[in-house]
C-alpha positions in Angstrom: 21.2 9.9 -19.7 24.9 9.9 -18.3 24.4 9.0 -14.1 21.3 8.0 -14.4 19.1 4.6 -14.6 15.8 3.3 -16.0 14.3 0.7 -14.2 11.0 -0.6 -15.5 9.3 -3.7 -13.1 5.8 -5.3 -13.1 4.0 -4.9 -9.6 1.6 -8.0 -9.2 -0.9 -7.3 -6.1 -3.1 -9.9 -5.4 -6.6 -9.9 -4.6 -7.1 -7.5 -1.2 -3.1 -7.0 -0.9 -1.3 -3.9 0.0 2.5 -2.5 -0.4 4.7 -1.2 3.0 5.0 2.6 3.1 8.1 3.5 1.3 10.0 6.4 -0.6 11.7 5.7 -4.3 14.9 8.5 -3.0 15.3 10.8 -5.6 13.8 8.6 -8.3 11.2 10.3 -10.7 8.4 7.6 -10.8 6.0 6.8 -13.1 3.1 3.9 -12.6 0.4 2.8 -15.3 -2.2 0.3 -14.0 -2.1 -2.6 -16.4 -4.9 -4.4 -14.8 -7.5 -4.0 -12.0 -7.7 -1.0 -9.7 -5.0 0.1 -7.5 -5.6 2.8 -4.5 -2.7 5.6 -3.8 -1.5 7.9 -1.4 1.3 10.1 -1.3 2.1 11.9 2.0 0.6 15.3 1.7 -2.1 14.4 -1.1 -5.4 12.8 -0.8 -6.0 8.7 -1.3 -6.3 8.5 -4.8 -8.0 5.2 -6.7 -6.7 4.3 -10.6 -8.3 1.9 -12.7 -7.0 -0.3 -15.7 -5.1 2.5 -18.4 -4.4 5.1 -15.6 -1.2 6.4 -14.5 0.3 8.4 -11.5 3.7 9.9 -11.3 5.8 10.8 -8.3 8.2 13.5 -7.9 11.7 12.5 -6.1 11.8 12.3 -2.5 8.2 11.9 -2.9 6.6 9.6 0.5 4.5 6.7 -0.8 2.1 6.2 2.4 -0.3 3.8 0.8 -0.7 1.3 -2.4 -3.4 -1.3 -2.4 -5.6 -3.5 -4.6 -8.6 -2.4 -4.1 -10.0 -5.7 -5.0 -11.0 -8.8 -2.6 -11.3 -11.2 -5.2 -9.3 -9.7 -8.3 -5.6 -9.2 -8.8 -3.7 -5.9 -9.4 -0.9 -5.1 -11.9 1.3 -2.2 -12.1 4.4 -0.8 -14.6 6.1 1.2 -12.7 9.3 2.7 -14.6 11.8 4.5 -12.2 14.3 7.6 -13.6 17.3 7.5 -10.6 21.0 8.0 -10.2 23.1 5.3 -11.0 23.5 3.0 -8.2 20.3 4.2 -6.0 18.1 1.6 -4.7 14.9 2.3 -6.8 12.4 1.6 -3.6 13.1 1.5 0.0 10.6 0.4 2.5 9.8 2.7 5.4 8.4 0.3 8.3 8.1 3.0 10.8 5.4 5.2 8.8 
């Protein structure tokens, strides 16, 4: 599509780890959990927990407040494909949530 950009990347969370609050701008997201079980929040919804061959999708502008492995001795995996304009930053962190 002319202007925008798909970005696919593999998220790799090791056992007990846990991502910084951030926003993806006005990126449509959507994550699939390719291995182990990842927990979710999104500012406004309730915490959320996806196993292996589950997905989630985020609306643009949407406010990532939580993603964590929910796993002390396993590791996580994620694809997460982003839909954005051309030229936007697909993530950025928000260290102040």
């Amino acid at each position: 599509m002319k202007g925008r950009t798909f970005t696919s990347a593999v998220v790799d969370f090791p056992p007990n780890a846990h991502a910084m609050p951030h926003r993806h701008g006005q990126a449509f997201v959507y994550a699939y959990v390719l291995e182990g079980t990842v927990r979710s929040k999104l500012d406004g919804k309730p915490v959320t927990t996806y196993h292996q061959g589950e997905n989630w999708v985020e609306q643009p502008g949407a406010h990532h407040v939580l993603t964590e492995n929910t796993s002390r001795t396993k590791r996580a995996k994620l694809l997460v494909i982003f839909v954005s304009h051309t030229g936007d930053k697909p993530k950025v962190d928000d260290p102040r949530s």
